[in-house]
N, CA and C atoms as a LAMMPS dump frame, in Angstrom:
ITEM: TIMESTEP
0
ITEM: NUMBER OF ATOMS
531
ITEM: BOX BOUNDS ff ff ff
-5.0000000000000000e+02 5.0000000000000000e+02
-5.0000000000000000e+02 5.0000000000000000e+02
-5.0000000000000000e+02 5.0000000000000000e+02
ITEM: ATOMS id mol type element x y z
1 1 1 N 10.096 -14.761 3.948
2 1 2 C 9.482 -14.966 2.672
3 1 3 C 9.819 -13.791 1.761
4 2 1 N 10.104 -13.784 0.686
5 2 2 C 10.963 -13.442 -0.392
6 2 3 C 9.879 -13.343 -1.416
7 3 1 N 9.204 -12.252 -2.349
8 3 2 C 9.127 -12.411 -3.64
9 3 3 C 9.952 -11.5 -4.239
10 4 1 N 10.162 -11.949 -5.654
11 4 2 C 11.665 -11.673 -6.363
12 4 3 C 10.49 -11.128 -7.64
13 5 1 N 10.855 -9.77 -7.616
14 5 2 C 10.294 -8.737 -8.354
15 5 3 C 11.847 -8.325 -9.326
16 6 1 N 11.703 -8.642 -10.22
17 6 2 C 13.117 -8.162 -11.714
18 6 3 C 14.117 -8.126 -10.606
19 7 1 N 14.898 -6.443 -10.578
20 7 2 C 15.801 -7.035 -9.448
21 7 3 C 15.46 -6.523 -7.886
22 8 1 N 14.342 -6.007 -7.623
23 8 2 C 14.565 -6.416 -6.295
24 8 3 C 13.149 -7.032 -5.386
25 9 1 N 13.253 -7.317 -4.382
26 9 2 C 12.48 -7.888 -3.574
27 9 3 C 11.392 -7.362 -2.58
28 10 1 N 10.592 -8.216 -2.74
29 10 2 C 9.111 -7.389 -1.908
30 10 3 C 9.142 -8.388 -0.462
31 11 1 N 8.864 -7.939 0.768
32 11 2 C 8.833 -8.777 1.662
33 11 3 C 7.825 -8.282 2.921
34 12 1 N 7.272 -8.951 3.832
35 12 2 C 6.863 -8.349 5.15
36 12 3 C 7.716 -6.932 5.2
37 13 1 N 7.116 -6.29 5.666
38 13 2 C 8.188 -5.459 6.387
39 13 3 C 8.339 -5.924 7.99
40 14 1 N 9.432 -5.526 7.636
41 14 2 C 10.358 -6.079 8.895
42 14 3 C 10.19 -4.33 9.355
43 15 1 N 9.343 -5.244 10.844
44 15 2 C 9.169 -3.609 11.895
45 15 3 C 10.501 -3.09 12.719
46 16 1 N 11.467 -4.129 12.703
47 16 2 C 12.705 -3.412 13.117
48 16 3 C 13.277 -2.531 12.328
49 17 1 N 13.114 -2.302 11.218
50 17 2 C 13.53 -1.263 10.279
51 17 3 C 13.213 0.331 9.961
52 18 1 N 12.516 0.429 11.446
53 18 2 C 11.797 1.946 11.394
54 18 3 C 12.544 3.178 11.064
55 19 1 N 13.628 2.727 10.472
56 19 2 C 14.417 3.965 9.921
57 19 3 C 14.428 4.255 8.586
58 20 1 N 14.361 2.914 8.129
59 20 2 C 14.113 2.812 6.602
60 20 3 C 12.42 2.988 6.289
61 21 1 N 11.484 2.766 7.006
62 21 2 C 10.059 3.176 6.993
63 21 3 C 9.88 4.719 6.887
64 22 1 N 10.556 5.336 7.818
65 22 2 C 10.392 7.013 7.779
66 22 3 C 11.408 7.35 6.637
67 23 1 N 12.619 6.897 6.52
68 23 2 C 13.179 7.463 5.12
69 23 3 C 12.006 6.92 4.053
70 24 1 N 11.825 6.393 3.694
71 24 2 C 10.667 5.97 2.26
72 24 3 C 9.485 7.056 2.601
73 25 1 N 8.758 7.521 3.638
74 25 2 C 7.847 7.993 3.423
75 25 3 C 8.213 9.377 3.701
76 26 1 N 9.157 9.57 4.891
77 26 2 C 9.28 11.603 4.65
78 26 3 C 10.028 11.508 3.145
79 27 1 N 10.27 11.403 2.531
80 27 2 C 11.129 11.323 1.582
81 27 3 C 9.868 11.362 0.023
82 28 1 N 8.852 10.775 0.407
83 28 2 C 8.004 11.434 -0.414
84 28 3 C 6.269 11.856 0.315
85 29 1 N 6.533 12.266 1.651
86 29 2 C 5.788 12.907 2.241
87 29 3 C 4.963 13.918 1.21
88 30 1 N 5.244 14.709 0.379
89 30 2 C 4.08 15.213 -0.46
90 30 3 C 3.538 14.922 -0.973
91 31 1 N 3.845 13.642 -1.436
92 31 2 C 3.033 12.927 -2.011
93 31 3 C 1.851 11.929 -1.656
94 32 1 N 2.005 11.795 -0.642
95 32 2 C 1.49 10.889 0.29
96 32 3 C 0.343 11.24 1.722
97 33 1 N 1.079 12.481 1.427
98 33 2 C 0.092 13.348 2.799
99 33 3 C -1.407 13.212 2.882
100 34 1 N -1.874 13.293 1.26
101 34 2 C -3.388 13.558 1.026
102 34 3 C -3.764 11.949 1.204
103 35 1 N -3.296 10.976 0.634
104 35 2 C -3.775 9.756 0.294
105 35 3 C -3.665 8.745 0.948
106 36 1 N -2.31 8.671 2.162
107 36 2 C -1.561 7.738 2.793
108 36 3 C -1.721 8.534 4.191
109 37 1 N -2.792 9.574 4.64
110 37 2 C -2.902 10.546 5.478
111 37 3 C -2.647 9.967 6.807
112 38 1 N -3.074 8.703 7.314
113 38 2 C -3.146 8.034 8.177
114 38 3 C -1.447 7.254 8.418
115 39 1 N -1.073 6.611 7.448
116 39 2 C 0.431 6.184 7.9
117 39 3 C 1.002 8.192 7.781
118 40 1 N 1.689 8.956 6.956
119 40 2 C 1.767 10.197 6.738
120 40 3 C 1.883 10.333 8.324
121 41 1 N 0.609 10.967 8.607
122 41 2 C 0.847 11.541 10.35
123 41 3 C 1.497 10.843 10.787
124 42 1 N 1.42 8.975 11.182
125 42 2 C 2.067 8.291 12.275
126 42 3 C 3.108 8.241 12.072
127 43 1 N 4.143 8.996 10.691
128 43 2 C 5.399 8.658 11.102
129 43 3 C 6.375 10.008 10.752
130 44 1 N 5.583 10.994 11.54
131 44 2 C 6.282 12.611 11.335
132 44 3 C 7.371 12.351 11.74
133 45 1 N 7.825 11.591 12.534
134 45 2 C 9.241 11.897 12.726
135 45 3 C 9.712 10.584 13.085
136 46 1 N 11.393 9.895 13.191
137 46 2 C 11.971 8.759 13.606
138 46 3 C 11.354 7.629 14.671
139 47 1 N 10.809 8.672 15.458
140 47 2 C 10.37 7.813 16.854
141 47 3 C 8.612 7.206 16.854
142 48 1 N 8.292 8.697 15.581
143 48 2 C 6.415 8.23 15.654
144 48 3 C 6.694 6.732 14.704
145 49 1 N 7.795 6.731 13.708
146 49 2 C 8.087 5.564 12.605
147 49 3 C 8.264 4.609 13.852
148 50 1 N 9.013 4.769 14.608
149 50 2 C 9.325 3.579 15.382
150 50 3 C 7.928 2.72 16.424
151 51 1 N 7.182 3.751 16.482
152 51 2 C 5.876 3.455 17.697
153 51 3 C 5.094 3.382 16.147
154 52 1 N 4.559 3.682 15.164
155 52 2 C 4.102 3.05 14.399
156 52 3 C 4.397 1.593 13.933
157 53 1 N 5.829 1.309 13.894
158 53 2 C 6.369 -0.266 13.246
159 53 3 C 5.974 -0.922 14.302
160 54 1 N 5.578 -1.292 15.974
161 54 2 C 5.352 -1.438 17.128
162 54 3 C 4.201 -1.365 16.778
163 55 1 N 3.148 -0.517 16.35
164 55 2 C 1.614 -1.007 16.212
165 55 3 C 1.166 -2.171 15.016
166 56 1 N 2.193 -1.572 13.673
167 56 2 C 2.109 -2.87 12.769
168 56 3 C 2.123 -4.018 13.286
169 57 1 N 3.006 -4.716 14.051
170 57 2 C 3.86 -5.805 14.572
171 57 3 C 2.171 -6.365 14.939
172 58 1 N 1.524 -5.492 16.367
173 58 2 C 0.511 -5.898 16.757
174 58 3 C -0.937 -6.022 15.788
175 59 1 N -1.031 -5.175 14.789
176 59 2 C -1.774 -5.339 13.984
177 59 3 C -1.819 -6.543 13.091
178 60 1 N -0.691 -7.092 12.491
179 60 2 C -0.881 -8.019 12.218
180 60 3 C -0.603 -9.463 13.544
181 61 1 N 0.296 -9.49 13.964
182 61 2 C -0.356 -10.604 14.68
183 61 3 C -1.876 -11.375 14.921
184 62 1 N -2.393 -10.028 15.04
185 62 2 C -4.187 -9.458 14.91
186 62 3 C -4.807 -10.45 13.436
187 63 1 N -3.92 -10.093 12.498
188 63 2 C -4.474 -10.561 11.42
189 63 3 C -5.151 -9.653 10.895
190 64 1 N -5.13 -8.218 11.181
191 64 2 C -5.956 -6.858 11.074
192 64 3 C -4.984 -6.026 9.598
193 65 1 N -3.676 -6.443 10.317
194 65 2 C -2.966 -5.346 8.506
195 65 3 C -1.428 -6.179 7.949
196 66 1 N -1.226 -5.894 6.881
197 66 2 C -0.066 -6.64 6.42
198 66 3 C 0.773 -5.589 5.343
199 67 1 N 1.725 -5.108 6.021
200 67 2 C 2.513 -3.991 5.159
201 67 3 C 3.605 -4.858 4.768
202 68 1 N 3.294 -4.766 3.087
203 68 2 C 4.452 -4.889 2.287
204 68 3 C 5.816 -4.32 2.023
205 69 1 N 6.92 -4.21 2.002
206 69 2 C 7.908 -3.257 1.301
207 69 3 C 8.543 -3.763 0.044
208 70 1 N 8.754 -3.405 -0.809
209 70 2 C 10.013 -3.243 -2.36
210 70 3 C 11.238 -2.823 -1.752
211 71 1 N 12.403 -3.962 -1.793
212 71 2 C 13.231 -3.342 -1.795
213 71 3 C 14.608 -3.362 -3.172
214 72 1 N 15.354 -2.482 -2.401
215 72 2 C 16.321 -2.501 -3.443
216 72 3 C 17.758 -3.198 -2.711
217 73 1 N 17.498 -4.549 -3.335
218 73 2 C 18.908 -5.103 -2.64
219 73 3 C 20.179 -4.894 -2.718
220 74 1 N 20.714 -3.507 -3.629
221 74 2 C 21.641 -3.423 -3.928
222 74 3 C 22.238 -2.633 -2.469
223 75 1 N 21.207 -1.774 -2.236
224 75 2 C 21.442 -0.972 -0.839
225 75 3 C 20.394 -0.97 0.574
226 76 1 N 19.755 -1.892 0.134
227 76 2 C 18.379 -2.139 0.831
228 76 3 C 17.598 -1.262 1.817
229 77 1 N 17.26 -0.58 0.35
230 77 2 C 16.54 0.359 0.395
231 77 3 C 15.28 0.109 0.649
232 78 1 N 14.526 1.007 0.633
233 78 2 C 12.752 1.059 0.773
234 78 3 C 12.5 1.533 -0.413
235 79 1 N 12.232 1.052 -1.395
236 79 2 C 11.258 1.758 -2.563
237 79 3 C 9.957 1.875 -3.069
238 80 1 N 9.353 0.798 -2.195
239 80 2 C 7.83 0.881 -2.215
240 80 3 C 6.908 0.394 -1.289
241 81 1 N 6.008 0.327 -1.497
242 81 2 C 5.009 0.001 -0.608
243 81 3 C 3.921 -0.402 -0.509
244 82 1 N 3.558 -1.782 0.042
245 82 2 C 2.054 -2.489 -0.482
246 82 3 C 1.331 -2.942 0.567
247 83 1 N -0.063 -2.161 1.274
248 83 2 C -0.272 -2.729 2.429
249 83 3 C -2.066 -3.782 1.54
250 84 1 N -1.902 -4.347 2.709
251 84 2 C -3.362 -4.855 2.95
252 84 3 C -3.978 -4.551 4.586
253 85 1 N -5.262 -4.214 4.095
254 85 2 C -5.742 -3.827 5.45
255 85 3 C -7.525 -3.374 5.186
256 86 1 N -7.897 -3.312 6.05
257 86 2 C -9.574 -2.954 6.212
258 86 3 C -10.098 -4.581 6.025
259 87 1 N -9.416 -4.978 6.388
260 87 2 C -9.773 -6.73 6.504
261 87 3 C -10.926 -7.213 6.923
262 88 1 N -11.591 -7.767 6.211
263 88 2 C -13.038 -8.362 6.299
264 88 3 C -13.376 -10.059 6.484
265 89 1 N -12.775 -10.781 7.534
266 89 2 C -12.396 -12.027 7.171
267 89 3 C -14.118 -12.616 7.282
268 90 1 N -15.22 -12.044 7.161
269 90 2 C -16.199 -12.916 7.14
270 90 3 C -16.263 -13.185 5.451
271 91 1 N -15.938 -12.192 4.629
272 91 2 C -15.877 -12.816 2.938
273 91 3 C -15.361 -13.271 3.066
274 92 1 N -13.946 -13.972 2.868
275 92 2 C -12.771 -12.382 3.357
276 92 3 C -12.971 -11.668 2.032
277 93 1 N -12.444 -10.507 2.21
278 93 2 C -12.061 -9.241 1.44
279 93 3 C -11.102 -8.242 2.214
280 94 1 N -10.646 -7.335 1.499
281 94 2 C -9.583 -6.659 2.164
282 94 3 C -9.363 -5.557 1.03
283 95 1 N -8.74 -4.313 1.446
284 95 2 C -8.307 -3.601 0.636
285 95 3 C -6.936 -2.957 0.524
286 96 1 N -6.386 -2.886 -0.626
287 96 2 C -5.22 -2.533 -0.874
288 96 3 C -4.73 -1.449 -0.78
289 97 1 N -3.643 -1.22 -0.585
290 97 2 C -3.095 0.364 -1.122
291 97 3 C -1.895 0.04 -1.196
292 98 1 N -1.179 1.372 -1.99
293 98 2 C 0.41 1.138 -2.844
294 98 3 C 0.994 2.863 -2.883
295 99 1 N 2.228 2.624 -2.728
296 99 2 C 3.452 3.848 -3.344
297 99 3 C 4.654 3.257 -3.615
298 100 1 N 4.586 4.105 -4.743
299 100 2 C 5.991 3.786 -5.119
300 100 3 C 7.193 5.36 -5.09
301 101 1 N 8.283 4.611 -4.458
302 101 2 C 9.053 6.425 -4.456
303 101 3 C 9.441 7.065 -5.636
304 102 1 N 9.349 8.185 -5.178
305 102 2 C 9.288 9.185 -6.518
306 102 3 C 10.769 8.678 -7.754
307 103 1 N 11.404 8.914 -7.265
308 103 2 C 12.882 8.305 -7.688
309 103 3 C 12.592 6.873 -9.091
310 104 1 N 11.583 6.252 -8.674
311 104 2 C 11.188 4.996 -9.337
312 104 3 C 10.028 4.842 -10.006
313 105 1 N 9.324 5.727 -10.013
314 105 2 C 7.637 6.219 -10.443
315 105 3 C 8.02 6.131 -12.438
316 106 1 N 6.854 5.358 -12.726
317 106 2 C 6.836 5.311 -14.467
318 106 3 C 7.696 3.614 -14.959
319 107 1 N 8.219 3.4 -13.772
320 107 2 C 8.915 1.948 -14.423
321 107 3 C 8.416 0.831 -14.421
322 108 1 N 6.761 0.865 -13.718
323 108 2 C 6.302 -0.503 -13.441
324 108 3 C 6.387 -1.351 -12.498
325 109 1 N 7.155 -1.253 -11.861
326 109 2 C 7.438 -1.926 -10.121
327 109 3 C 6.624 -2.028 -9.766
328 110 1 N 5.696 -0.884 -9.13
329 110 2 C 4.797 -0.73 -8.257
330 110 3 C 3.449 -1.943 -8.939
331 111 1 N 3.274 -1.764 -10.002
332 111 2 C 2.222 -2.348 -10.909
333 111 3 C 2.29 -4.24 -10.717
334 112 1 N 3.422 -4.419 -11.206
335 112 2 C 4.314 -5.348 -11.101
336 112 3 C 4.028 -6.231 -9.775
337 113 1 N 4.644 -5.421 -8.651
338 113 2 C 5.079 -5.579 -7.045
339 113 3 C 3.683 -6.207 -7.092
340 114 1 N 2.583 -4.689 -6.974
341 114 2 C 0.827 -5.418 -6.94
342 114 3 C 0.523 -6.687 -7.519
343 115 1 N 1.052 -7.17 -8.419
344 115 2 C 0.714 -8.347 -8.649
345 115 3 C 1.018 -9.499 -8.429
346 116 1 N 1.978 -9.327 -7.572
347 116 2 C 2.799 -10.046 -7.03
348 116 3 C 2.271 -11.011 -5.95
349 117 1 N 2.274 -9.577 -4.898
350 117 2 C 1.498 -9.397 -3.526
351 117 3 C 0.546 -10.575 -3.273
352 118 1 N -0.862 -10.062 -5.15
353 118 2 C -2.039 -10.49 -4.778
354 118 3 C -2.013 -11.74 -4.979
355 119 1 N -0.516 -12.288 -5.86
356 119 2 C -1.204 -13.692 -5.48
357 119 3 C -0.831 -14.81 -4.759
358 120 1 N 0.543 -13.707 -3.828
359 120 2 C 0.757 -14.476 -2.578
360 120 3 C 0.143 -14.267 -1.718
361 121 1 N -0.976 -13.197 -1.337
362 121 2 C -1.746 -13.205 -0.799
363 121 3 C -2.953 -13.97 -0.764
364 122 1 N -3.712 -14.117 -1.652
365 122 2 C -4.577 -15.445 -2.419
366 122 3 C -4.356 -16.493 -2.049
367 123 1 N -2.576 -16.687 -1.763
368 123 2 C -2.562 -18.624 -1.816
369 123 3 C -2.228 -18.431 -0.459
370 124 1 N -2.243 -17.536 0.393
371 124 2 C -2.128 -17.587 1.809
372 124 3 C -3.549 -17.589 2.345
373 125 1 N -4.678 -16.458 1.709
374 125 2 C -5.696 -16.282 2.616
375 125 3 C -7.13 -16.518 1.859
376 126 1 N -6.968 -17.037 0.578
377 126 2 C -8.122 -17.013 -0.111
378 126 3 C -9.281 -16.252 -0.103
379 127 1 N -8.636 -14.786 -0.319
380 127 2 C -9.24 -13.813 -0.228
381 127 3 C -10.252 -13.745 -1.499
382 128 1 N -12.212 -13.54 -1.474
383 128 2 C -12.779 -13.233 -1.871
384 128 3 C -12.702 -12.146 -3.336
385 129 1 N -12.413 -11.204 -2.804
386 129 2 C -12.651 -10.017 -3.313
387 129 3 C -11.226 -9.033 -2.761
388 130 1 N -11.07 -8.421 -3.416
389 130 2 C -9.755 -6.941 -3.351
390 130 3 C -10.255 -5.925 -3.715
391 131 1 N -9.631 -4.86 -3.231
392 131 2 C -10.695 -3.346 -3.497
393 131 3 C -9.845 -2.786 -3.262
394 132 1 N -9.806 -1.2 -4.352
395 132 2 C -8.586 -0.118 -4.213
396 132 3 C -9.496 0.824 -4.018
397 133 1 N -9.738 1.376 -3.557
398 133 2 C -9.941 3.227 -3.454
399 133 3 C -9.123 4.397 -3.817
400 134 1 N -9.282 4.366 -4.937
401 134 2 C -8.225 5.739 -5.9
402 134 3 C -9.216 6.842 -5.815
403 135 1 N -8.302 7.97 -5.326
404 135 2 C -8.995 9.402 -6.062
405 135 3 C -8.932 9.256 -7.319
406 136 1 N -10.381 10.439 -8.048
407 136 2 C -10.345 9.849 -9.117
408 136 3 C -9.847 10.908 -10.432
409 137 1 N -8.928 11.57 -9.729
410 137 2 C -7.765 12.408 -10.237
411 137 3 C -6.398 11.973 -9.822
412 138 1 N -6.26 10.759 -9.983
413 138 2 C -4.893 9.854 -9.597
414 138 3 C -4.744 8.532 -10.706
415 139 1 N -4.602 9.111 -11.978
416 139 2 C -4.353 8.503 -13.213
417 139 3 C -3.464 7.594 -13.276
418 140 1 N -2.484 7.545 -12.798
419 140 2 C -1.556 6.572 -12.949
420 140 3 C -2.007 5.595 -11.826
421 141 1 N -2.325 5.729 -10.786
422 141 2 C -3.417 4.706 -9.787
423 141 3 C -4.036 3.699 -10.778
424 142 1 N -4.959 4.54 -11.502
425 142 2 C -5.69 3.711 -11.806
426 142 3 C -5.476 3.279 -12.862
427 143 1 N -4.601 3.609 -13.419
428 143 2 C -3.773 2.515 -14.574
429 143 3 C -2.676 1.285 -14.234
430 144 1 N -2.474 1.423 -12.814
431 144 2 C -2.434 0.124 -12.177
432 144 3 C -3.431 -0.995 -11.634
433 145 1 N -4.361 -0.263 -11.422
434 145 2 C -5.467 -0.928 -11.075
435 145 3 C -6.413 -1.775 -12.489
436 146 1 N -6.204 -0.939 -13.522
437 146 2 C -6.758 -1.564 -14.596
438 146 3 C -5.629 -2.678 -15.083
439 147 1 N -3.851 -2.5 -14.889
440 147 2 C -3.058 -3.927 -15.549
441 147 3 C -3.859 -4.559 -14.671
442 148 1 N -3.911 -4.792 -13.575
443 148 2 C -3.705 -5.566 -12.521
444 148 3 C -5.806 -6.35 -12.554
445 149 1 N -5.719 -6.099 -13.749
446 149 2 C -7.16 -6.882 -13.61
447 149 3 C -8.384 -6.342 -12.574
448 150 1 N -8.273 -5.442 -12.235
449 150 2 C -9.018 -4.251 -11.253
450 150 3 C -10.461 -3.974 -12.016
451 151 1 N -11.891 -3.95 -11.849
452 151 2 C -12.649 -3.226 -12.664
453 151 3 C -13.402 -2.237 -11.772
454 152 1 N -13.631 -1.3 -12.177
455 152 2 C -14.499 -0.383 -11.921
456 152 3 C -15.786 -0.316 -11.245
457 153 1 N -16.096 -0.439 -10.131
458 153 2 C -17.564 -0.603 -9.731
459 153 3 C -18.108 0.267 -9.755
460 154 1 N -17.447 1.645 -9.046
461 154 2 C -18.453 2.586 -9.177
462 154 3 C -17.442 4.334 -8.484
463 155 1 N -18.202 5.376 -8.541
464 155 2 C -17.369 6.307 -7.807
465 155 3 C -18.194 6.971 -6.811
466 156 1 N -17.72 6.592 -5.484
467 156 2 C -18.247 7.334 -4.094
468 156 3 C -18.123 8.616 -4.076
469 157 1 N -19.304 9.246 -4.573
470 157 2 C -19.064 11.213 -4.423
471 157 3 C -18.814 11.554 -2.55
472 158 1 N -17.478 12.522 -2.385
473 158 2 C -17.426 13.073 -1.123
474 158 3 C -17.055 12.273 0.09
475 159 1 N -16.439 10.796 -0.563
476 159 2 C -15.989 9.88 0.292
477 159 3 C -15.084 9.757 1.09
478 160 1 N -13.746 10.899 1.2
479 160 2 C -12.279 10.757 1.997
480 160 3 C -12.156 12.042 2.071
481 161 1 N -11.464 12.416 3.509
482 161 2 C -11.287 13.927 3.7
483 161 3 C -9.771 13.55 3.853
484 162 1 N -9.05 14.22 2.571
485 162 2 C -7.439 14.915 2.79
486 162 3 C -6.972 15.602 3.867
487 163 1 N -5.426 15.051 4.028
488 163 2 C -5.07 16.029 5.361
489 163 3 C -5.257 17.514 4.938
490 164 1 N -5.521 17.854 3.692
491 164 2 C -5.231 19.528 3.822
492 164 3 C -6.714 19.349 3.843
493 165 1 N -7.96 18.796 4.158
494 165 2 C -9.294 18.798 5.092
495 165 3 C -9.972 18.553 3.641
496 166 1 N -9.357 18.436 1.75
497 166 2 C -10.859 18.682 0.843
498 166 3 C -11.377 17.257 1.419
499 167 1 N -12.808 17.482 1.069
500 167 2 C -13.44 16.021 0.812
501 167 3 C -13.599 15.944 -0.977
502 168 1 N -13.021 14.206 -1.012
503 168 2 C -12.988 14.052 -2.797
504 168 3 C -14.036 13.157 -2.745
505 169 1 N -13.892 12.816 -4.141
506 169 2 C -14.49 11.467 -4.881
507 169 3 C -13.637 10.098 -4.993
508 170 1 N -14.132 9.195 -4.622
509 170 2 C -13.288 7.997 -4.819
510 170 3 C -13.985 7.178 -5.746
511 171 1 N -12.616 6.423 -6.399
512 171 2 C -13.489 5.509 -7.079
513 171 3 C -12.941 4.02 -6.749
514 172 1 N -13.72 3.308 -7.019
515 172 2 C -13.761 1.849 -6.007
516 172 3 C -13.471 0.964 -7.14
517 173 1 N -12.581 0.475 -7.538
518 173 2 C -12.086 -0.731 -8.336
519 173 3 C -11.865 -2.406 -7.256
520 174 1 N -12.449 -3.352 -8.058
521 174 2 C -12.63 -4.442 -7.148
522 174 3 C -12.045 -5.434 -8.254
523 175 1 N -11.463 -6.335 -7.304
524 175 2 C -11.144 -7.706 -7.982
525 175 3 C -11.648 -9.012 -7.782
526 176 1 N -12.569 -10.012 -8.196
527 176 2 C -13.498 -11.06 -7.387
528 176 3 C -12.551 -12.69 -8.013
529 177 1 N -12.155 -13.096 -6.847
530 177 2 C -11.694 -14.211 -7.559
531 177 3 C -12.812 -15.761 -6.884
């Protein structure tokens, strides 16, 4: 399954590709360390990418997570990234998260891609409700979250501890369809 984002394509990720998983994320590992802390660690190096794509595989089978990728078909590349996960199938509800690589940041893809996602996701799982958790010093986050029809519920003081250990504020944008 194929969605056709301008020119390139968003798809499952394909867990045989654990080379192209750790290039996309060491590749903007600083960026990602604080926010993405949990994929970040599992794929310090080629082989943790590879025993991570091996837990995806089982996770979703599970029906537990669904990692997106952007690619670039010219070289098929990894340029972004759209998971669903924290899956709640008694609403259902589920929550999102997104990167886009630095290289491509400001063009809209990522914004774009998200909207993509949600509403092949929708006509697959008739998902309730969607929920982002942005720090709430991550401006361009949440100016995706606001195209993307996202509103504001509220901000969790002291809610997520960063790998470098701060605890922040999150703020919780939801979508109810």
């Amino acid at each position: 399954m194929d969605i056709e984002l301008r020119n390139y394509i968003i798809q499952p990720l394909d867990t045989k590709k654990h080379d192209a998983v750790f290039q996309l994320i060491n590749e903007n590992r600083p960026r990602l360390e604080n926010y993405f802390a949990g994929t970040s660690r599992e794929t310090e190096t080629k082989e943790d990418a590879k025993i991570f794509c091996q837990s995806v595989e089982s996770r979703r089978l599970k029906k537990e997570y669904f990692p997106f990728v952007i690619i670039d078909p010219t070289n098929s590349q990894y340029i972004g990234w759209i998971d669903v996960k924290n899956i709640d199938w008694s609403i259902p509800k589920a929550e999102l998260g997104y990167f886009i690589d630095k290289s491509f940041t400001g063009k809209g893809i990522i914004s774009e891609g998200l909207g993509l996602v949600i509403e092949h996701i929708n006509q697959e799982f008739d998902f309730k409700k969607l929920l982002l958790r942005i720090s709430s010093d991550n401006h361009k986050s949440t100016q995706i979250a606001l195209r993307n029809n996202f509103q504001l519920e509220g901000t969790i003081r002291r809610d997520y501890k960063t790998a470098s250990g701060e605890i922040v504020d999150l703020q919780y944008y939801g979508k109810v369809f």
